[in-house]
C-alpha positions, 0 to 999 in steps of 0.5 A: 078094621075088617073081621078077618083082620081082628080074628087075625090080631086075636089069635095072635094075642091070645097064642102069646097069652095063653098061660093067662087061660090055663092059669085062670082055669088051673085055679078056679077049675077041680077037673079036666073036664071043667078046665076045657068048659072053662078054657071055652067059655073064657076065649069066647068072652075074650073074643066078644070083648075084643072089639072093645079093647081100648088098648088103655092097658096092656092085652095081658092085663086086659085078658086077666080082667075079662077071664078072672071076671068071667071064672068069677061070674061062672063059679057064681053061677053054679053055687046057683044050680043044683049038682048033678053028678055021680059019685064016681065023678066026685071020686074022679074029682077028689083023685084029679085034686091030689095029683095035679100033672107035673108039678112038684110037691111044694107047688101041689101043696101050694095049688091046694091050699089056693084053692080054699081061697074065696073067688077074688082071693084066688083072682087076687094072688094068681095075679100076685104069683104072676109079679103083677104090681099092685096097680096092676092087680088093682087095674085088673080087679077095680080095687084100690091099690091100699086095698090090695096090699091089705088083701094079699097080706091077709091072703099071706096069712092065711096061706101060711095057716092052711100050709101048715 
């Protein structure tokens, strides 16, 4: 298969799937800015796993796996770096979070409450959210399908606690 027919084939499948990238960085980003570094860095992972694409599963399932594992690995990363940024950015930040563009307030609510999720509880109900199975959500994240009941169940709860 010649290059310019796999960048033709990805760009297809990546504009059929795109809500997968905003809805990776809409969970595991707190800024615009953030969100486009992130959007970035996950269709460059993306494009460099293609090749490898073994269409075993579905392209979207497959996507979910390289973004979620990418947004993980990147969230890791930083807790390792020192934070370098001012206090109005911090306050830009705070004011990003409360008013997330076009979505009601229940939704708003519910975003918020995700976002004190630990990194694989997020990957975990953003799948979820999305009606994937549990064997899907297990494909995705290489855990077993018991676990993944156990997991969203806890999520469940805590969710529940932190909405009210």
């Amino acid at each position: 298969m010649n290059n310019e027919y796999l960048e033709d084939i990805f760009i297809k499948e990546i504009s059929d799937n795109k809500g997968i990238i905003h809805k990776v960085c809409n969970v595991y980003c707190n800024n615009s800015e953030e969100k486009k570094d992130m959007m970035q860095e996950l269709t460059l992972q993306l494009w460099k796993s293609f090749p490898n694409f073994s269409r075993k599963s579905t392209f979207s399932t497959w996507m979910y796996r390289i973004a979620l594992n990418t947004a993980i690995t990147n969230i890791r990363k930083s807790k390792n770096s020192p934070i370098l940024e001012s206090l109005s950015e911090k306050q830009n930040t705070l004011i990003e979070k409360e008013d997330l563009p076009n979505m009601d307030e229940e939704i708003n609510k519910l975003y918020k409450a995700i976002a004190k999720l630990n990194e694989i509880e997020k990957g975990i109900i953003l799948l979820y959210l999305e009606k994937k199975t549990y064997t899907e959500i297990g494909e995705i994240t290489g855990l077993s399908e018991k676990n993944i009941s156990v997991k969203i169940v806890r999520i469940k709860s805590k969710l529940k606690k932190l909405l009210s």
